[in-house]
PANUTI-846259 format. One record per residue (C-alpha): residue number from 1; x, y, z; residue in one letter. Coordinates in pm, 1 decimal, padded with zeros to 6 digits. Example, Ala and Ser with C-alpha at 12.3 -4.5 7.8 and 13.67 -1.06 7.14 Angstrom:
{seq: 1, c1: 01230.0, c2: -00450.0, c3: 00780.0, type: A}
{seq: 2, c1: 01367.0, c2: -00106.0, c3: 00714.0, type: S}
! end
This chain:
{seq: 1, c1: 00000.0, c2: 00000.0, c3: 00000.0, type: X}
{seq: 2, c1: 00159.0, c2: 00333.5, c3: -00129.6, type: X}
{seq: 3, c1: 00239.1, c2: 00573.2, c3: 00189.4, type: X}
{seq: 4, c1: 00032.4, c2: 00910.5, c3: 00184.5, type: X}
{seq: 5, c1: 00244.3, c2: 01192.6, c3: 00177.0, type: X}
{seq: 6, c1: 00290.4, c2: 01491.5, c3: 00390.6, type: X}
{seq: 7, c1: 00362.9, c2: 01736.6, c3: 00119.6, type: X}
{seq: 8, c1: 00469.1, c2: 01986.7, c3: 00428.3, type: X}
{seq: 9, c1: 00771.6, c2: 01787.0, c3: 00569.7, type: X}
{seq: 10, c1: 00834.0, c2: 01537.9, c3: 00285.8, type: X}
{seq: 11, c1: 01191.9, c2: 01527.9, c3: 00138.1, type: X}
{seq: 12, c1: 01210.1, c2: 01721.4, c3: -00185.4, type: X}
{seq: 13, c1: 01265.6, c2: 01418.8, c3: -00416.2, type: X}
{seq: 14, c1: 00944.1, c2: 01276.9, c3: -00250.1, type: X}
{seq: 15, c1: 00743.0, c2: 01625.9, c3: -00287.9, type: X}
{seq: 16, c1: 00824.5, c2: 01630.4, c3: -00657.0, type: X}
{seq: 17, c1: 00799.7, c2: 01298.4, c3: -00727.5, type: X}
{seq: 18, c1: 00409.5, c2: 01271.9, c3: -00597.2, type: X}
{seq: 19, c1: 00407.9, c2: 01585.8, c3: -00866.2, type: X}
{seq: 20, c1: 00490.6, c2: 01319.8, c3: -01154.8, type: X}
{seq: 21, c1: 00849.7, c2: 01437.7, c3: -01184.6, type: X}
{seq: 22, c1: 01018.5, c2: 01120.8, c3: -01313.9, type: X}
{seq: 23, c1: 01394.5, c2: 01324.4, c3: -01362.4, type: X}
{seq: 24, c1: 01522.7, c2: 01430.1, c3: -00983.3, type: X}
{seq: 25, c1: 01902.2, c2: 01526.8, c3: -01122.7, type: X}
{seq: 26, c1: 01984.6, c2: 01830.9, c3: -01105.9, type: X}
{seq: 27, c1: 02207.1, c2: 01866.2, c3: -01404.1, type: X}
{seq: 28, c1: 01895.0, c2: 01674.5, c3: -01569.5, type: X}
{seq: 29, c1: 01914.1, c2: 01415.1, c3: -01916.5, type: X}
{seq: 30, c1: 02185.4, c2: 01604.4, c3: -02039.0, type: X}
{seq: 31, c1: 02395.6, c2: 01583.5, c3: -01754.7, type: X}
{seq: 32, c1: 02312.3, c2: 01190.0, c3: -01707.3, type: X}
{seq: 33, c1: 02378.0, c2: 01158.5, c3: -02091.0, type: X}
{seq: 34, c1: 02732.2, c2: 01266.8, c3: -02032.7, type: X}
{seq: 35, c1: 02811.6, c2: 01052.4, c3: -01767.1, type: X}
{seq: 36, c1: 02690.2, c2: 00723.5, c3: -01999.2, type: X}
{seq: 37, c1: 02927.3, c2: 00859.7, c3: -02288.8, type: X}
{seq: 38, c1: 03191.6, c2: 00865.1, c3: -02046.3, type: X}
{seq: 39, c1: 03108.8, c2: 00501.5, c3: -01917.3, type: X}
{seq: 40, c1: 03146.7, c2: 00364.1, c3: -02345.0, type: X}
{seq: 41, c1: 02935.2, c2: 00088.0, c3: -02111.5, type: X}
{seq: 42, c1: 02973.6, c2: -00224.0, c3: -02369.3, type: X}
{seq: 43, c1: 02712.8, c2: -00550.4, c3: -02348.1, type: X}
{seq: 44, c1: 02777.7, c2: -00804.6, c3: -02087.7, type: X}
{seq: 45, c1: 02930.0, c2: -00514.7, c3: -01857.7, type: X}
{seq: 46, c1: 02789.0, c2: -00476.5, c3: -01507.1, type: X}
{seq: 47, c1: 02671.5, c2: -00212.6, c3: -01292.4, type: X}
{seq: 48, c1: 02547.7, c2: -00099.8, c3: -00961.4, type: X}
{seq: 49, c1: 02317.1, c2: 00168.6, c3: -00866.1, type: X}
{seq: 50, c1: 02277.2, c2: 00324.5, c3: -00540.7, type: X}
{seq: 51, c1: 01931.6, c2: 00421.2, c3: -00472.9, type: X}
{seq: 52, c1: 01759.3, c2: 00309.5, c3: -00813.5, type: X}
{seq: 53, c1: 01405.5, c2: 00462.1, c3: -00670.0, type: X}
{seq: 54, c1: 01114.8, c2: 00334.8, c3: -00970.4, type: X}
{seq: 55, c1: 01440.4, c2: 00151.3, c3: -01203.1, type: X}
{seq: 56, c1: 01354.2, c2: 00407.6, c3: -01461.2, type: X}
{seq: 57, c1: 01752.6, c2: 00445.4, c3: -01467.1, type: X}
{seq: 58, c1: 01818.2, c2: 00045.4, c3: -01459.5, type: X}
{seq: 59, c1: 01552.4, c2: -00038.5, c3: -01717.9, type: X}
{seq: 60, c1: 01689.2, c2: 00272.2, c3: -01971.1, type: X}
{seq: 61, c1: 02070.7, c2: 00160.6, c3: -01934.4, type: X}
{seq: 62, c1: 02015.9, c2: -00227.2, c3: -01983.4, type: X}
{seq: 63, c1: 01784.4, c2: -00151.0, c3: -02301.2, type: X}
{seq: 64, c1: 02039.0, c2: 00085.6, c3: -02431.9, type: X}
{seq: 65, c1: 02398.8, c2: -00109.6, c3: -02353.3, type: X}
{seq: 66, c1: 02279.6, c2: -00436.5, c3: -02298.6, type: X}
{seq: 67, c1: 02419.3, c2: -00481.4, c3: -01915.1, type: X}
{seq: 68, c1: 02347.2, c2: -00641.8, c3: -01646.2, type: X}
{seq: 69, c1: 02216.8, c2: -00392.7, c3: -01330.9, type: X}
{seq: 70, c1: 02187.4, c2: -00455.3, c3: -00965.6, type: X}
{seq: 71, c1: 02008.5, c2: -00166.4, c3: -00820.1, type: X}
{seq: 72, c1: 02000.0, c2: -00091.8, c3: -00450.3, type: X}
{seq: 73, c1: 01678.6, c2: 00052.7, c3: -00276.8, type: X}
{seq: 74, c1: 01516.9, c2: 00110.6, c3: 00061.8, type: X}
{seq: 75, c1: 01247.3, c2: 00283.2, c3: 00015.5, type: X}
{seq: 76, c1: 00945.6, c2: -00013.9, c3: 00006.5, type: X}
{seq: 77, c1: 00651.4, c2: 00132.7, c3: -00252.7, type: X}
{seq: 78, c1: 00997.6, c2: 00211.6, c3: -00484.6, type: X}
{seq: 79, c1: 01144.9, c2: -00080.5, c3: -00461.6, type: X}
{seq: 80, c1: 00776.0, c2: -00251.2, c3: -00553.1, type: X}
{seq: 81, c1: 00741.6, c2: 00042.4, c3: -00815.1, type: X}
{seq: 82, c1: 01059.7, c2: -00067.7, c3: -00982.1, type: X}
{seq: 83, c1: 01023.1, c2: -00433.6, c3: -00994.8, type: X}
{seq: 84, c1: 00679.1, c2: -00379.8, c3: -01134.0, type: X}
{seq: 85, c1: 00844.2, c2: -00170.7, c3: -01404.8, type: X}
{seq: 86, c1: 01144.9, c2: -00403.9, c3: -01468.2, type: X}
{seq: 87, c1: 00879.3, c2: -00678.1, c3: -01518.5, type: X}
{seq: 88, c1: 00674.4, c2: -00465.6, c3: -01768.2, type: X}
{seq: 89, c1: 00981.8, c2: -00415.9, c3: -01965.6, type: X}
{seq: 90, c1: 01072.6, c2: -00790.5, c3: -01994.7, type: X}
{seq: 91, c1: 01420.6, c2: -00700.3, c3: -01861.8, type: X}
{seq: 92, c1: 01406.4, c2: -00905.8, c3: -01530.3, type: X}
{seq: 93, c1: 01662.2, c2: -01134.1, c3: -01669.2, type: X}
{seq: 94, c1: 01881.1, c2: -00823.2, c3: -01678.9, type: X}
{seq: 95, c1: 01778.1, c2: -00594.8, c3: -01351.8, type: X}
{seq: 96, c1: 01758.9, c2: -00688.7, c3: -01035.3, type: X}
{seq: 97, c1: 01629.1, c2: -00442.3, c3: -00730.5, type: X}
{seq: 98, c1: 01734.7, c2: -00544.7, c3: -00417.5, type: X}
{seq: 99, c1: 01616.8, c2: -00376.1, c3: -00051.8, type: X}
{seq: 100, c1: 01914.9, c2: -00203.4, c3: 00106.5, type: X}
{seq: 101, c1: 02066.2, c2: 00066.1, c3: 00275.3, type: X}
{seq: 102, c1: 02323.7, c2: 00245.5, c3: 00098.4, type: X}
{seq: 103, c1: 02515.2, c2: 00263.8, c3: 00430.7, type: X}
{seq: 104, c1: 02541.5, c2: -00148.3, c3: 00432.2, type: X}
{seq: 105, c1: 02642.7, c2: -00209.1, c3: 00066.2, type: X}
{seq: 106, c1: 02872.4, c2: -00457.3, c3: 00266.3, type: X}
{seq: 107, c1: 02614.4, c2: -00665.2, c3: 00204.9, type: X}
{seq: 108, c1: 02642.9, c2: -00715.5, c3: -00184.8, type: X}
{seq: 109, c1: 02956.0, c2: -00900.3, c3: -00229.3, type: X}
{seq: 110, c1: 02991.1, c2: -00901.5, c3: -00604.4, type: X}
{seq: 111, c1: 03254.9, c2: -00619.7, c3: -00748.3, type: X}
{seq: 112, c1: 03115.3, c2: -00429.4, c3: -01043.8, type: X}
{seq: 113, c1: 03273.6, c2: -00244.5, c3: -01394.7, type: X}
{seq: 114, c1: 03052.0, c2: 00050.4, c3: -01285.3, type: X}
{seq: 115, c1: 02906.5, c2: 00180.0, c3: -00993.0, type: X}
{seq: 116, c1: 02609.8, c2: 00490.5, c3: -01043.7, type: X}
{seq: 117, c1: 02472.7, c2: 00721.4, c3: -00784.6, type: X}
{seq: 118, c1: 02301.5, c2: 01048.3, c3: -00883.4, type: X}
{seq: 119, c1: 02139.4, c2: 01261.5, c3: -00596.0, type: X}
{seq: 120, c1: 02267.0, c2: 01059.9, c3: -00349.3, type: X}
{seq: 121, c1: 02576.9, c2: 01164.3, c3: -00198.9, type: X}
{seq: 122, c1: 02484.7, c2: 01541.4, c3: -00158.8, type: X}
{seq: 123, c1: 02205.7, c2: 01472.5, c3: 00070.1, type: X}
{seq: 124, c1: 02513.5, c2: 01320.5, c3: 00311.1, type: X}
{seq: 125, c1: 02720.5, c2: 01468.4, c3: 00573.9, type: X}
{seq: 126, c1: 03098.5, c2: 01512.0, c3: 00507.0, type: X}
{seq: 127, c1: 03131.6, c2: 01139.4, c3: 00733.5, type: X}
{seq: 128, c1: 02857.3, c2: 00986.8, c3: 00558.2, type: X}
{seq: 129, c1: 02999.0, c2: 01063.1, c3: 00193.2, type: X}
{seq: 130, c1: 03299.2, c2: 00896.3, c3: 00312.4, type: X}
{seq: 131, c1: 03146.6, c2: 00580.5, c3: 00424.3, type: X}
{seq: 132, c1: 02943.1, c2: 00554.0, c3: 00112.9, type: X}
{seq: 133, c1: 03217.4, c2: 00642.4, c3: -00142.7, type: X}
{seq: 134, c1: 03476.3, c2: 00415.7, c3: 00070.3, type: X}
{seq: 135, c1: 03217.0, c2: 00134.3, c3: 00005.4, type: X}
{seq: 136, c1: 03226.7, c2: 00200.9, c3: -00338.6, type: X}
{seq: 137, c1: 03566.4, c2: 00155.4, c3: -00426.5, type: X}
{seq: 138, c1: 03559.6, c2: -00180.6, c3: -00257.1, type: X}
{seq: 139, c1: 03238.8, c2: -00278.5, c3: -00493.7, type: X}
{seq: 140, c1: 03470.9, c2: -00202.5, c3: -00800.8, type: X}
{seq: 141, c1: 03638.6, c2: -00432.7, c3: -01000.3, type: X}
{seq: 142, c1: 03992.6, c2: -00334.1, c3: -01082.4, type: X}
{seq: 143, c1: 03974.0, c2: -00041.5, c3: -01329.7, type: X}
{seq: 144, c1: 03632.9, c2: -00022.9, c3: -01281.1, type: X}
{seq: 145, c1: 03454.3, c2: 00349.3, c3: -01302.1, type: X}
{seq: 146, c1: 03211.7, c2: 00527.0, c3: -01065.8, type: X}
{seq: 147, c1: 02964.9, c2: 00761.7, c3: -01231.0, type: X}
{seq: 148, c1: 02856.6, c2: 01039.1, c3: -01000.9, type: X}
{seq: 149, c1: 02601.1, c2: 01333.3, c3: -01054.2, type: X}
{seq: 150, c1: 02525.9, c2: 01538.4, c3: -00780.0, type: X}
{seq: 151, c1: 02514.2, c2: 01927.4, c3: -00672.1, type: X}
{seq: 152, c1: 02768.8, c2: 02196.2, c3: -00679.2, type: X}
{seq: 153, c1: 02773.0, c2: 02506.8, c3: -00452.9, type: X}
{seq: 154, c1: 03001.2, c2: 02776.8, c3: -00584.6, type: X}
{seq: 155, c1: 03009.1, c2: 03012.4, c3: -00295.6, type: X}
{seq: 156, c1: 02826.6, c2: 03064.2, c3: 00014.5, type: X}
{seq: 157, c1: 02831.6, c2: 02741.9, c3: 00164.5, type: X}
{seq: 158, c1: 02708.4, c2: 02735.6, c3: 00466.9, type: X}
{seq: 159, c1: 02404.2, c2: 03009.4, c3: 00347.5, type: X}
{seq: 160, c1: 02345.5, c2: 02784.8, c3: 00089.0, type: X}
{seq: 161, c1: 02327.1, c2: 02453.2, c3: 00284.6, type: X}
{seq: 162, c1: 02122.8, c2: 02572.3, c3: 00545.4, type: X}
{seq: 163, c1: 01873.9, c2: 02705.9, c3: 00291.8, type: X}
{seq: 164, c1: 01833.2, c2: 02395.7, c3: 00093.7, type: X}
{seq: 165, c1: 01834.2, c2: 02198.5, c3: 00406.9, type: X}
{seq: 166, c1: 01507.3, c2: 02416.0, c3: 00479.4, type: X}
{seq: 167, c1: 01366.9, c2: 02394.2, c3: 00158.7, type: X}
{seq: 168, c1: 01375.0, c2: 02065.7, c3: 00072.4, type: X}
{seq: 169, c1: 01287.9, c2: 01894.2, c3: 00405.4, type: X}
{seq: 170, c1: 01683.7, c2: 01664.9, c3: 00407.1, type: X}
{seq: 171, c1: 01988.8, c2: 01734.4, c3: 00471.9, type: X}
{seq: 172, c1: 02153.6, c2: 01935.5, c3: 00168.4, type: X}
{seq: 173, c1: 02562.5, c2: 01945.9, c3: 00175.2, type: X}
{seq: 174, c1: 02708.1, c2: 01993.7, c3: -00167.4, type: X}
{seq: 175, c1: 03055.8, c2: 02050.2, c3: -00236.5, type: X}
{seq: 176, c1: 03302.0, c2: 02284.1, c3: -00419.6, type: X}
{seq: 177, c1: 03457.0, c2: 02112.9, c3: -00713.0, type: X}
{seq: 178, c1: 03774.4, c2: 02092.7, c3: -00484.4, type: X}
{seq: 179, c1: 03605.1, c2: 01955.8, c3: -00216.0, type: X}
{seq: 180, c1: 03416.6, c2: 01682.6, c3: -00442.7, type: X}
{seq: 181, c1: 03803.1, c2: 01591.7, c3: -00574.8, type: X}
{seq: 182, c1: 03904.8, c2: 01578.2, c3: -00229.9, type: X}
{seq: 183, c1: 03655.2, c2: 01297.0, c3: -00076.5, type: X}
{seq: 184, c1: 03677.1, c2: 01146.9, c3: -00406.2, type: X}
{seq: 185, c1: 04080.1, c2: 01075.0, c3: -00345.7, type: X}
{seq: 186, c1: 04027.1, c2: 00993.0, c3: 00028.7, type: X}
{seq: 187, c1: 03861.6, c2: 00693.9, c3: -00080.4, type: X}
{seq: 188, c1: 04092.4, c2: 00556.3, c3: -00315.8, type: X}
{seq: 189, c1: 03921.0, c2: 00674.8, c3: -00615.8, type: X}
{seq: 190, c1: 04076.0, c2: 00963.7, c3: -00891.7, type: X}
{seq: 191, c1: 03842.9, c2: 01167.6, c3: -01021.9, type: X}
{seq: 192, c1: 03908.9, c2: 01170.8, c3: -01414.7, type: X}
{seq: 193, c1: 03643.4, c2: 01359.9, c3: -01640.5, type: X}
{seq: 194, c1: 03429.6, c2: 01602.1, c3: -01520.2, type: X}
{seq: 195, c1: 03140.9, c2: 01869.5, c3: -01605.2, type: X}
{seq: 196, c1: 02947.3, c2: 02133.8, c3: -01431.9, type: X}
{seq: 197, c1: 02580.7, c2: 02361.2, c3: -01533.6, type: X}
{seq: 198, c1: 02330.8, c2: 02559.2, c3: -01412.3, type: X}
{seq: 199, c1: 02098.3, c2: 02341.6, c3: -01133.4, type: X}
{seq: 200, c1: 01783.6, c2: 02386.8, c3: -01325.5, type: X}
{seq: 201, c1: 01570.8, c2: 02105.5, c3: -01192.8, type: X}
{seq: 202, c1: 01273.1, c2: 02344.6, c3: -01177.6, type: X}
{seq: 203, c1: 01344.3, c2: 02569.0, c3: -01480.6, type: X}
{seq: 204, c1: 01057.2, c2: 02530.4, c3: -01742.6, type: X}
{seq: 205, c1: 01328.5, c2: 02456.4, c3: -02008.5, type: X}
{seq: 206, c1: 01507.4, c2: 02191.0, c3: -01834.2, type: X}
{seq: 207, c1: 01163.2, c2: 02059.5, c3: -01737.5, type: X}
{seq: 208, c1: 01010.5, c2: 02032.3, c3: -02128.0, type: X}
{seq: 209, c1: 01369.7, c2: 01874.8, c3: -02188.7, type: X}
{seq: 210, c1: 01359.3, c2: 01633.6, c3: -01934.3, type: X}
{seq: 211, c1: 01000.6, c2: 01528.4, c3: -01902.1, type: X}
{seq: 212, c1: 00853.3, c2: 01626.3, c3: -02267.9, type: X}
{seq: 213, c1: 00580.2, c2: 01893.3, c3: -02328.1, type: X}
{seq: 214, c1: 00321.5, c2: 01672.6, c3: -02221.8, type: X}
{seq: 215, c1: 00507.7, c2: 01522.1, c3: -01904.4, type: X}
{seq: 216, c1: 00550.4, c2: 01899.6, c3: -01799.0, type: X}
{seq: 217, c1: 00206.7, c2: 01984.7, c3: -01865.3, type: X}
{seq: 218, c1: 00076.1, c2: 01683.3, c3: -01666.4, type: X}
{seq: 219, c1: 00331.4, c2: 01820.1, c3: -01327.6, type: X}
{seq: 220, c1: 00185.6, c2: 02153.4, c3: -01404.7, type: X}
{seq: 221, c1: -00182.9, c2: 02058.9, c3: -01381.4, type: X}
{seq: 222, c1: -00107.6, c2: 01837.0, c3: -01036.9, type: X}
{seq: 223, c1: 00049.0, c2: 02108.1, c3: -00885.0, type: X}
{seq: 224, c1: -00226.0, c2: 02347.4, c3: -00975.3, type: X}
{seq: 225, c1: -00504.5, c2: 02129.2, c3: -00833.2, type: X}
{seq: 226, c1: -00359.1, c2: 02040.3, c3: -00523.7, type: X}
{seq: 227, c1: -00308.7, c2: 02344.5, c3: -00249.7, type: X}
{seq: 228, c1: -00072.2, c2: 02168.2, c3: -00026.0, type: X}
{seq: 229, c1: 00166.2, c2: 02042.8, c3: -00316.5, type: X}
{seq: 230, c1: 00149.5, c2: 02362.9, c3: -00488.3, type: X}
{seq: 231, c1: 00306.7, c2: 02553.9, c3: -00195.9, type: X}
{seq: 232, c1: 00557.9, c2: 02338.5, c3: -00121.2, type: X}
{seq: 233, c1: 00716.4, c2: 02291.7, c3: -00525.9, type: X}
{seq: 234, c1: 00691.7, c2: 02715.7, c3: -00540.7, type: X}
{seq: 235, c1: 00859.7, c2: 02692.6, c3: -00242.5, type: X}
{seq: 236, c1: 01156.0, c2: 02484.7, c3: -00370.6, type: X}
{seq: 237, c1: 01129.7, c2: 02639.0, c3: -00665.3, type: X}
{seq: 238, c1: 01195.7, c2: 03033.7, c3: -00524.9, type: X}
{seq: 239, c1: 01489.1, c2: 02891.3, c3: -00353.3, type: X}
{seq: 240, c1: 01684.7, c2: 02754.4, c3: -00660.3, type: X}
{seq: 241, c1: 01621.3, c2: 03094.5, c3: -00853.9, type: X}
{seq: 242, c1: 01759.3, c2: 03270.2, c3: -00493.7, type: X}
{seq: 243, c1: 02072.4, c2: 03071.6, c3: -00471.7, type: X}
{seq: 244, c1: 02103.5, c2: 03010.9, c3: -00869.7, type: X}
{seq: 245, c1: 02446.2, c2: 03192.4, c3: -00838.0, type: X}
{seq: 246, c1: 02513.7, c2: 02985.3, c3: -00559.8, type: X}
{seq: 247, c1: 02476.0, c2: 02616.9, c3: -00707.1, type: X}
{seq: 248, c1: 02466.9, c2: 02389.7, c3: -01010.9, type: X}
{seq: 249, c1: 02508.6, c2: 02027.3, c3: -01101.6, type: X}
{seq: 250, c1: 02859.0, c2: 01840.7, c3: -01166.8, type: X}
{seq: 251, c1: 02899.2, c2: 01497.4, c3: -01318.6, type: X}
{seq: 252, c1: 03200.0, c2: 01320.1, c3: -01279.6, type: X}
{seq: 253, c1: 03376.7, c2: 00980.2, c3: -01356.8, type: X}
{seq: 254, c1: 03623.0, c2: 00873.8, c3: -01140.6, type: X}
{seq: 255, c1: 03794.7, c2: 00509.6, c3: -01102.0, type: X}
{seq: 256, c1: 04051.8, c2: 00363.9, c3: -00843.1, type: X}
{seq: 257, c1: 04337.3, c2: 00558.5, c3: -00804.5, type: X}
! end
């Protein structure tokens, strides 16, 4: 039975997903797009996502590359969402969702060519990106690649992370580009390729991009109709156009050092 949310003190991702938003980067397709030309993923390859949420992400890169994708995910009506999706798409030879926390990935003992997480690792403390990205070097096979996309904060930090933190209900701690390097090497892992935008997660543009003119229009039309979920995407919204100076996206590949 899918949880009713309270669209007052639900985490962002949650808020906008209820809305019908089905892209939660914040560098959007485009950004994601990058990353997989980076990964040249070729058929037979495996990888591991971190949070997979519905599989949308699973199901598109095993159509696309032909690989085989273990996805990790805690929340329950997701993780029932996804498999019902993988199943639709005839791909359960291909995906498989597992429950998990992404603080025990100890519990997976395969090694992968790829590990993905977008979104994840920003909504962490400094200790708790550590821990993650420590456990994903160890899930790596040798020369294998980890595919990030998360947010960037330019200036302002702490303004900026106690804003967002505010806004979108979760912890919010994104890093300078230095400061993504830096955890990056303290876990064994070189960061190698990277890119950086404007975070336009709620920008109309980005939005028709991401979701299609008739995806948009559908958000558009559930946020007008409901009071409660109305206030609380303006209110996320007004905060990315305040701090737009302030933060963006980066997506970066980076394998063990």
């Amino acid at each position: 039975m899918t949880t009713t949310l309270n669209f007052a003190t639900a985490p962002g991702h949650q808020v906008l997903a209820a809305a019908g938003k089905k892209i939660l980067r914040p560098g959007g397709k485009a950004a994601t797009e990058q990353l997989f030309t980076w990964a040249n993923f070729q058929p037979g390859e495996t990888v591991l996502e971190l949070a997979a949420s519905f599989g949308e992400s699973a199901i598109q890169i095993a159509q696309r590359f032909n690989v085989r994708v273990v996805g990790v995910e805690k929340n329950p009506d997701s993780l029932a969402k996804a498999r019902e999706n993988i199943k639709a798409a005839g791909l359960s030879d291909k995906i498989t969702i597992i429950e998990g926390d992404i603080f025990q990935l100890d519990k997976i003992t395969d090694k992968f060519d790829y590990v993905l997480a977008e979104a994840i690792l920003t909504m962490q403390s400094d200790a708790g990106k550590a821990k993650i990205l420590a456990a994903i070097k160890n899930h790596l096979k040798p020369g294998g690649k980890f595919l990030s996309h998360e947010m960037l904060v330019h200036s302002n930090e702490s303004e900026v992370r106690q804003s967002l933190s505010q806004t979108i209900r979760v912890n919010a701690n994104p890093l300078t580009i230095e400061a993504w390097k830096t955890a990056c090497r303290k876990a064994g892992l070189t960061l190698q390729q990277q890119q950086t935008g404007v975070m336009g997660l709620l920008n109309l543009g980005q939005m028709v991009r991401d979701e299609g003119l008739l995806g948009t229009v559908k958000i558009a039309w559930n946020v007008l109709i409901n009071t409660n979920l109305r206030q609380r995407v303006l209110q996320m919204r007004r905060n990315f156009q305040q701090q737009r100076n302030n933060i963006g996206y980066i997506v970066f590949i980076s394998s063990d050092m």
